[in-house]
N, C-alpha and C positions, 0 to 999 in steps of 0.2 A: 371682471366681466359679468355680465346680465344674464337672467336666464334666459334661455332659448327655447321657442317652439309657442304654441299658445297656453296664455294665462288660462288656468284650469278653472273651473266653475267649484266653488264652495259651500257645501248647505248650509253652514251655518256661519257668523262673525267668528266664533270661537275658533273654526276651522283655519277661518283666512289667518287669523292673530297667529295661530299655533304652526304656520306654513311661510312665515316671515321670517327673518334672520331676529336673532338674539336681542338685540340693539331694537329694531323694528319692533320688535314682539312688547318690546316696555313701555313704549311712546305710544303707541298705539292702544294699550291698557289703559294707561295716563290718560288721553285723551277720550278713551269709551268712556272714564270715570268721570270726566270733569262737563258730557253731555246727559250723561245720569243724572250728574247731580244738580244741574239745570232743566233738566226735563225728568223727573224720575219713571214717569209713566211713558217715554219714549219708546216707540214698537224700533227692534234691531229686525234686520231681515238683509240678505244680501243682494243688493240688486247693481244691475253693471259688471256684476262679477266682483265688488268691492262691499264692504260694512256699510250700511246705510242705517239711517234712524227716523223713524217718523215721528215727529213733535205732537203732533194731533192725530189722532187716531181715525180712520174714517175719510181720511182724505189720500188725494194721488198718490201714487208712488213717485213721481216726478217733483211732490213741493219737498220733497225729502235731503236730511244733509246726507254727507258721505266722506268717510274716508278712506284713503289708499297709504301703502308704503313703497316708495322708492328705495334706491341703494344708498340713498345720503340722508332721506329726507323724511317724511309725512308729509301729504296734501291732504287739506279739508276742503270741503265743498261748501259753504254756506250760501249759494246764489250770489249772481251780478249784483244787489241790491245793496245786499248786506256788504258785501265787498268793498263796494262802492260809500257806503255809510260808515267805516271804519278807516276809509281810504290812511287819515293822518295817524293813526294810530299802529297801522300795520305797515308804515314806514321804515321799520328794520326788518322786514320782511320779504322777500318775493312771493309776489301775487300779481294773479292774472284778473281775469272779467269775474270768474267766478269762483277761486281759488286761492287760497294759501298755501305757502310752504314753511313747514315749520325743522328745520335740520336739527338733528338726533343731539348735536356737541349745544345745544342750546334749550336752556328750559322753556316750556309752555308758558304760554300766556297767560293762565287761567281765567282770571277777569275777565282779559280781554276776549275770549272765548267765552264765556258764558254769556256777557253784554249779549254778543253775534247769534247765540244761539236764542237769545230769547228777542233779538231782533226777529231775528228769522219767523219765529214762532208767529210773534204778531204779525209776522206779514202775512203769514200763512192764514192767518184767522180774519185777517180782513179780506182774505182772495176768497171765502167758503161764508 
């Protein structure tokens, strides 16, 4: 069963990381490390109530990714675009307009994550 009542506000990613179940808590490392190492200069800040990363410094909080932990899963945020620009590769995946789900009993993509995140990046740098 889920928690109950409303999701609490985080000051920091380390906070949210550290208030996730065990399982949640490693995939969610995993995945900080593999947006590190495709951006290393990425600002972390928590915004929505979830880990967010700014790829470029100086710009919106909104062109930002994000991620969350569910009871099964990981969601990443990379925007509709990016989404959409990986569509055939993220085929063993469920994903929405603007999301990924990546489940805990299956490894990361890394590649395939990084590709998206430095998709994103440039998208970001052609909107500014």
């Amino acid at each position: 069963m889920g928690k109950k009542g409303a999701m609490p506000i985080f000051e920091t990613v380390d906070d949210y990381i550290a208030n996730q179940s065990e399982e949640a808590q490693g995939v969610l490392q995993e995945l900080r490390a593999i947006i590190k190492e495709a951006v290393p200069d990425a600002l972390e800040l928590p915004n929505y109530k979830v880990p967010s990363f700014t790829l470029i410094r100086e710009t919106k909080p909104e062109q930002q990714i994000m991620i969350a932990a569910y009871a099964k899963f990981i969601s990443f945020y990379p925007f509709p675009a990016v989404v959409e620009q990986f569509e055939d590769e993220l085929k063993d995946y469920k994903h929405g307009k603007g999301s990924v789900s990546f489940p805990f009993n299956k490894p990361l993509p890394k590649e395939l994550i990084i590709k998206m995140i430095q998709f994103r990046k440039d998208e970001i740098s052609n909107l500014n």
